[in-house]
N, C-alpha and C positions, 0 to 999 in steps of 0.2 A: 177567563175565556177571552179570546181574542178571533173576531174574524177580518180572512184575509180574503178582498173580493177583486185580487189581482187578476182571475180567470171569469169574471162576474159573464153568465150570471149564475157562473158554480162558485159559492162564497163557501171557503173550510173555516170551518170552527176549530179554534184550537183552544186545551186548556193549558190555561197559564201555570207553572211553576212557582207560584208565588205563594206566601203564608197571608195573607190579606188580599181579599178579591176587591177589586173598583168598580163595584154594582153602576155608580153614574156612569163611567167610563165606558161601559161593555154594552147601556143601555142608549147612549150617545151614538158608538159605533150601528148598531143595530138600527137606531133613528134614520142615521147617515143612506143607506142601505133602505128604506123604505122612501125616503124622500127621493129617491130617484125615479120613483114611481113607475119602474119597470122589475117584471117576473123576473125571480130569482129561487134557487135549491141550494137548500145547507146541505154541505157534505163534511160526517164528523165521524175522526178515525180514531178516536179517545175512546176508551172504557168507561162503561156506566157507574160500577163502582168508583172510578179515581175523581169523581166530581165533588163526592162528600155531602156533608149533611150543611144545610143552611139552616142562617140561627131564622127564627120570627122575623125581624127585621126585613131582613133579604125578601122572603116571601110574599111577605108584604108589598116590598119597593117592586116586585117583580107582576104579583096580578094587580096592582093600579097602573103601571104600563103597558099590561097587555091589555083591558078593559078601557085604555086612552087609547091604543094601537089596533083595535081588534081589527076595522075595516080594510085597515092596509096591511095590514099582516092575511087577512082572509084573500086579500086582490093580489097581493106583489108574491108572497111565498110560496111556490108551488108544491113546498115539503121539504122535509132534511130527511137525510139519510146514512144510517147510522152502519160504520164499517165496522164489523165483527167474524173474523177469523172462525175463532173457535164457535163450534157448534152448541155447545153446552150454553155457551155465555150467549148467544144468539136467544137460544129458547129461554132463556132468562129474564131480556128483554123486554119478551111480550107483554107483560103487565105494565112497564115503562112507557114502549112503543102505541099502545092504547090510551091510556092516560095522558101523555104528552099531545096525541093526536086532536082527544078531546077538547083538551086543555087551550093549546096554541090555534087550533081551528083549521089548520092544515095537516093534510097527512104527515105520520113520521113511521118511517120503514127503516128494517134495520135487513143487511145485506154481507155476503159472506167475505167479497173483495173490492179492491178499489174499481175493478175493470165495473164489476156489476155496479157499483154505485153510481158511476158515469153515465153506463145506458142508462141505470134509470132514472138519474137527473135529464138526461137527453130526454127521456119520453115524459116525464114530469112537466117538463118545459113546453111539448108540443102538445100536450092534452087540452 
């Protein structure tokens, strides 16, 4: 995963094509991105499938940064928003899109195109 916060404060997620993910690397970037201590909305146009299974490890390295992170993750992240096309794959989601919600402490909404993801980074941002 890699995000790009060139449009900040719409940061895209992207996943990386690689056979070995850089948990520090992607958790560094993410650091980067809360240390500006200004609101921000992930917009992520991947499939929920092509992210794969993480070993124990990963999991691990992942809720001791978010449990180090929670308060600026709760103040700076206004939500991500998840672009999905197809309909089926949409309603598939929902058990991702709750759990993730819970999980990270900010809303995550999944949306049918990029137009819609923009408004509703735009209204994420002004709420």
């Amino acid at each position: 995963m890699s995000l790009d916060s060139t449009h900040f404060p719409i940061v895209w997620m992207h996943q990386e094509e690689q056979a070995q993910r850089d948990t520090a690397a992607e958790f560094a970037q993410f650091s980067a991105l809360l240390e500006r201590e200004q609101p921000f909305v992930i917009l992520c146009d991947r499939r929920m499938e092509d992210e794969g299974e993480h070993d124990r490890d990963e999991r691990t390295q992942v809720a001791l940064w978010k449990r180090d992170h929670r308060e600026a993750l709760k103040l700076w992240v206004k939500g991500m928003v998840l672009i999905e096309p197809d309909a089926a794959r949409r309603k598939a989601c929902e058990a991702f899109v709750e759990f993730g919600s819970k999980f990270w402490g900010y809303p995550v909404l999944v949306v049918a195109s990029g137009l819609l993801a923009q408004t509703l980074a735009q209204r994420l941002l002004h709420e």
